[in-house]
N, C-alpha and C positions, 0 to 999 in steps of 0.2 A: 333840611337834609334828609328827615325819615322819609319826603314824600318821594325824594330822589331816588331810592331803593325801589317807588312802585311803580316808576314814569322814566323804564328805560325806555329806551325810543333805537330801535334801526333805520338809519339815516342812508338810504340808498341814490350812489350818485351813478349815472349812465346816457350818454348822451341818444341811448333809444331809448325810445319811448313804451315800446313793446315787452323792452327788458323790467322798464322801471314798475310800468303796470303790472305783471305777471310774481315780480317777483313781491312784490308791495301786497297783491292780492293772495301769494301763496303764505306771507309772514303772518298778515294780519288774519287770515283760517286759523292758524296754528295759536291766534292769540296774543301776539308782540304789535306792538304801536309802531307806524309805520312815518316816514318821511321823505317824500322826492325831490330829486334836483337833478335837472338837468344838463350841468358843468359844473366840475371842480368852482369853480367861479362864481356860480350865483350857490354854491356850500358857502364859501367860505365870506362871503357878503354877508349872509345869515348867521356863520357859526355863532354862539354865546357860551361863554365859558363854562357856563352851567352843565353845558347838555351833557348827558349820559346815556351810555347803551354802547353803541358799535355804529362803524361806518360799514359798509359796502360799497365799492368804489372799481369800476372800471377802469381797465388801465390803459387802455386807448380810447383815446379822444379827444374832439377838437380840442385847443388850448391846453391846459394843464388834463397833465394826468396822474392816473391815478397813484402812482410813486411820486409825482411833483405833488400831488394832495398829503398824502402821510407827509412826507418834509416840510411843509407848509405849516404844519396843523401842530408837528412837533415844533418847531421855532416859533410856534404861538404858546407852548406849555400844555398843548392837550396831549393827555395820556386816552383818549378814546381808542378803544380797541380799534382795528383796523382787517378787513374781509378783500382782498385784492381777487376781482374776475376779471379772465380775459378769455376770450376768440383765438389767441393767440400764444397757447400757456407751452414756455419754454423753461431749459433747467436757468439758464443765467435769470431770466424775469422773476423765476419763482425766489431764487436767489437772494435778488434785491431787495421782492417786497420783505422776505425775512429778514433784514439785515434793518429793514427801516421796520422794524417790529410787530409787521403783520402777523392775526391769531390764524389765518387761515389762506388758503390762495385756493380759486374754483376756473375750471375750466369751463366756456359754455361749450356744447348746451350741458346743464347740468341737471340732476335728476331734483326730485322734491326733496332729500333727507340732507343734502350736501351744507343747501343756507340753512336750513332748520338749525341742524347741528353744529355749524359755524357759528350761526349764533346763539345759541345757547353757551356755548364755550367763552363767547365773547360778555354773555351776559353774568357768568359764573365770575370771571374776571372783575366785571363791574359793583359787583354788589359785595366781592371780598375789599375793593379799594374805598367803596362807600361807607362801607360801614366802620373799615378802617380810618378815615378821615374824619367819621363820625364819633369815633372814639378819641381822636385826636383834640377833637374839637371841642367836647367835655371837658378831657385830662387839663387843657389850655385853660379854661373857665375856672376849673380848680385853681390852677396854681396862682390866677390872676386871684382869687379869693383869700391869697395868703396876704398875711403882712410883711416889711420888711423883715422886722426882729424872725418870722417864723422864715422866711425866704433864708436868712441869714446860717439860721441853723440846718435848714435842712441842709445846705450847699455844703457844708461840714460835714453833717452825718454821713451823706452818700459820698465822703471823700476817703471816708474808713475811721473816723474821729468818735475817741469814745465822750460820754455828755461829762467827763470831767473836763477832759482837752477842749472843748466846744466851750466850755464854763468860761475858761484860764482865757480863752483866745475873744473872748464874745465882752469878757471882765463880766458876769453874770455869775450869780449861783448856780449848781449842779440842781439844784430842784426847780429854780426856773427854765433850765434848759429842757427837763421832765415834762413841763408844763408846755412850753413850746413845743416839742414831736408828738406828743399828744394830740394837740390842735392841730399840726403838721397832716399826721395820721390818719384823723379823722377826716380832715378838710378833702382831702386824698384819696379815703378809701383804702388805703392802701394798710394789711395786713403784720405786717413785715419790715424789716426794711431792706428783705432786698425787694419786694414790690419798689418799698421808695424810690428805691435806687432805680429798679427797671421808668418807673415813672418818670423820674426826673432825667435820665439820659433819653427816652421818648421825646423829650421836650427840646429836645438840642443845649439840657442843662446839665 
């Protein structure tokens, strides 16, 4: 997952060839890791869940286009940012690709600062959800690190339950319950208990 954050990748799809080299040779200048395809179609024959960075995707062309790719790519569960170009940029097209959660929409021909800055925007997106997920993926490891008896108590404390009520309901001593948010705590990280609490609602607990 850390290397995720170093191995964005801009995945440019355009049925010219002219387009994809140009724009692939302006990305990679600038220092972003590049990728071509020549139809929404042989994208998403390759896609893998993994990948991260940003698409750029033209919005006409043969077969699926670049609006049929975003919807595609959403009912596969990818959150990859999305760059819609077109030859052809209209207010309703711009419209759509907003609507299907594109971070940018470019009109050709377009100047050198336009994809720079798209993707960059797009890459800013990437590495706030990376490392978000990466956090995620920790917090997950912790909790799987508890026991039931600590699982138990915590599920009380963060319900507003003081360590006598948690005692009476647990049938446990108030200094074993001590003993268990302790371990809870620790195992956790967590400072507080509303940390706890933000933790374990994080968790969908």
């Amino acid at each position: 997952m850390d290397d995720a954050l170093t191995e964005l990748t801009v995945y440019i799809v355009d049925d010219d060839r002219a387009v994809r080299d140009s724009l692939s040779l302006l990305l990679s200048l600038r220092g972003f890791r590049t990728a071509t395809f020549a139809s929404a179609e042989d994208f998403l024959a390759a896609w893998q869940p993994e990948w991260a960075g940003c698409l750029i995707a033209d919005i006409r062309m043969p077969g699926m286009s670049g609006l049929d790719l975003q919807h595609a790519l959403v009912a596969r569960g990818s959150s990859l940012p999305v760059v819609i170009v077109t030859a052809h940029g209209d207010v309703g097209t711009a419209r759509a690709a907003f609507r299907a959660h594109a971070v940018d929409f470019l009109e050709k021909p377009f100047d050198e600062e336009g994809p720079v800055l798209a993707v960059q925007a797009c890459f800013a997106r990437e590495r706030e959800r990376l490392a978000s997920r990466l956090v995620g993926a920790r917090r997950d490891q912790s909790l799987a690190a508890l026991t039931a008896r600590e699982r138990e108590v915590m599920d009380l404390l963060v319900l507003g339950m003081h360590n006598r009520d948690v005692a009476e309901r647990l049938a446990i001593s108030a200094r074993t319950v001590e003993v268990h948010k302790a371990r809870v705590m620790a195992k956790l990280g967590a400072r507080n208990l509303a940390e706890l609490i933000r933790i374990s609602h994080g968790a969908g607990g």
